[in-house]
C-alpha positions in Angstrom: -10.1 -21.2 -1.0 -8.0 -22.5 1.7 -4.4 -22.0 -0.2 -5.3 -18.7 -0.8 -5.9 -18.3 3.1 -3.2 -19.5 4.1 -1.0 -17.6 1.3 -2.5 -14.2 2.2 -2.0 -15.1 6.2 1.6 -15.6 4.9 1.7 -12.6 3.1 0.6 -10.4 6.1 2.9 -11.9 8.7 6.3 -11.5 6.4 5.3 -8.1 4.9 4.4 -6.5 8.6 7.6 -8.5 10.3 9.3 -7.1 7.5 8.2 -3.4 7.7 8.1 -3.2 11.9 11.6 -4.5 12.2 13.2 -3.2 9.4 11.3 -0.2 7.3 10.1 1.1 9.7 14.3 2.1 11.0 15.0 2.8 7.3 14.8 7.2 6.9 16.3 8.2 3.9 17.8 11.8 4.8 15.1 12.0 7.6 12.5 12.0 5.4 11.7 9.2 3.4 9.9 5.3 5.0 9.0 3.1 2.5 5.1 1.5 3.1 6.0 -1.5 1.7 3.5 -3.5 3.7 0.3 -2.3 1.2 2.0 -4.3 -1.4 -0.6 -6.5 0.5 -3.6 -4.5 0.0 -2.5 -3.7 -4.1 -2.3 -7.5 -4.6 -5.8 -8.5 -3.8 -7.8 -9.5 -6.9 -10.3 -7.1 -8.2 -13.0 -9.3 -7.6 -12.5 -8.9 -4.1 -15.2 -7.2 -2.4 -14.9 -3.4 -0.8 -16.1 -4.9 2.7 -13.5 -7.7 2.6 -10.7 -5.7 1.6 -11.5 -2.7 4.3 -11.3 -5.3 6.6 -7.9 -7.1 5.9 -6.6 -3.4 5.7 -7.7 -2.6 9.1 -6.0 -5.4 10.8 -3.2 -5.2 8.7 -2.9 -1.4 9.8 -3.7 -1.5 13.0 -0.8 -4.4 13.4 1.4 -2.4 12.1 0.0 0.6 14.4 0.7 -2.0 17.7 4.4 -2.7 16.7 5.1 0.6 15.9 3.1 2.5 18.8 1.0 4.8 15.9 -2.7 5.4 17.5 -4.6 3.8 14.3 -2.9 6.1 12.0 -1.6 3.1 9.6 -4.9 1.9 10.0 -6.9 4.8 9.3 -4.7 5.2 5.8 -5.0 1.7 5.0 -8.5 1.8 5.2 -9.0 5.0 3.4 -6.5 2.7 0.3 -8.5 0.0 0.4 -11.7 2.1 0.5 -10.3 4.0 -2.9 -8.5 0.8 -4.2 -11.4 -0.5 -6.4 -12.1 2.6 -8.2 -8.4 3.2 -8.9 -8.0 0.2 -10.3 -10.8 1.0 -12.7 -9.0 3.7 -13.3 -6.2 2.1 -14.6 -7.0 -1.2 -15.9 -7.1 -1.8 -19.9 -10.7 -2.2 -20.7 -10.0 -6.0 -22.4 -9.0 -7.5 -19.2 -10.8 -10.2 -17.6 -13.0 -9.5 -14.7 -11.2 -10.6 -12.0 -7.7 -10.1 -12.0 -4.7 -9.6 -9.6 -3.0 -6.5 -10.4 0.6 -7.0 -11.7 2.8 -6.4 -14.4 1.8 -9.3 -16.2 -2.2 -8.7 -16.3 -2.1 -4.9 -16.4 1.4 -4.3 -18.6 4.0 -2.1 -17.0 2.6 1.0 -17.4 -1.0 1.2 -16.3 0.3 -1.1 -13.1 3.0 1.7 -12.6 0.1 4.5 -12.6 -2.1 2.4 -10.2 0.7 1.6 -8.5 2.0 5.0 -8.1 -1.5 6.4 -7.5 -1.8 4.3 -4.8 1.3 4.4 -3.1 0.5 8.7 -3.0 -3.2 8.0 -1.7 -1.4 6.3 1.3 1.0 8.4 1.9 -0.3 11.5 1.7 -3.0 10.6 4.3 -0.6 8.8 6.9 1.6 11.7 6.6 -1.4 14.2 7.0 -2.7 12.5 10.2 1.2 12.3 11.6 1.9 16.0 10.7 -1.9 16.7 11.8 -1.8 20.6 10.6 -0.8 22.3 7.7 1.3 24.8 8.6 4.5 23.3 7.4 2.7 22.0 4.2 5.7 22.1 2.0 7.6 19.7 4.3 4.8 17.5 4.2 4.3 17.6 0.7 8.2 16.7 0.3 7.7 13.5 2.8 4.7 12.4 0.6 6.8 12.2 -2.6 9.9 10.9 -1.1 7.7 8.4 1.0 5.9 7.8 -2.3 8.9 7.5 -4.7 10.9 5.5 -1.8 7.9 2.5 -1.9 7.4 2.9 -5.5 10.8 1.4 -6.0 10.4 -1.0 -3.6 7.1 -2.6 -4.6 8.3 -2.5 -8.2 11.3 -4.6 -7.0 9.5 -7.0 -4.8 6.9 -7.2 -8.3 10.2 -8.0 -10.5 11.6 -10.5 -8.1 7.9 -12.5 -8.4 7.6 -12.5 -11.8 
């Protein structure tokens, strides 16, 4: 119980140093960020309760809302992730698995953790994008940042996910 404290502490400190100080400066033709740091938040173990999860999501947002000087808007889309997270995972998790598992390539196979990866990774982005563009009258712009933003932390999860296994 302890170890798995401390490892998810650990987690959250090197995924938000990593995405205040350098993701967040990363714009791929002025369009694209990658999200990396709800890796964090897709890693939790499906036995994990809603309530506990909403919670790390919060304070993991609303870190990442302090360093980068966002009024709760990575907190209000982490929250909404983590509040959708269980039932995506349903989605998309083979029927013969176990319970309680953490979601990975090993656990899932490669493609239904791509889909809930994927599914995931758009959920987020498409509601910290609409609270930053906060109006819909440039909707295909904001469309185009949700799939590059989307596509951009895709890659980058399923990087960090092949370097761990």
């Amino acid at each position: 119980m302890i170890i798995t404290f401390v490892h998810r502490i650990g987690w959250f400190i090197g995924l938000v140093l990593l995405q205040v100080l350098i993701l967040n400066n990363v714009h791929i033709v002025g369009y694209a960020t990658p999200f990396l740091y709800i890796y964090f938040i897709l890693k939790f173990s499906s036995g994990t309760s809603r309530n506990e999860l909403m919670l790390w999501a919060f304070f993991l947002g609303l870190t990442i809302d302090i360093f980068a000087d966002t009024p709760g808007m990575n907190a209000a889309a982490t929250v909404f992730l983590a509040f959708l997270r269980p039932s995506l995972l349903r989605l998309f998790t083979p029927r013969d698995t176990l319970d309680s598992i953490i979601p990975s390539f090993k656990t899932m196979g490669i493609s239904p953790f791509l889909k809930y990866t994927t599914a995931s990774v758009f959920v987020h982005s498409l509601a910290l994008l609409t609270i930053e563009f906060f109006s819909f009258s440039s909707i295909l712009l904001l469309l185009l940042r949700v799939v590059l933003c989307a596509l951009l932390t895709v890659t980058c999860i399923i990087a960090v996910e092949g370097i761990r296994r």
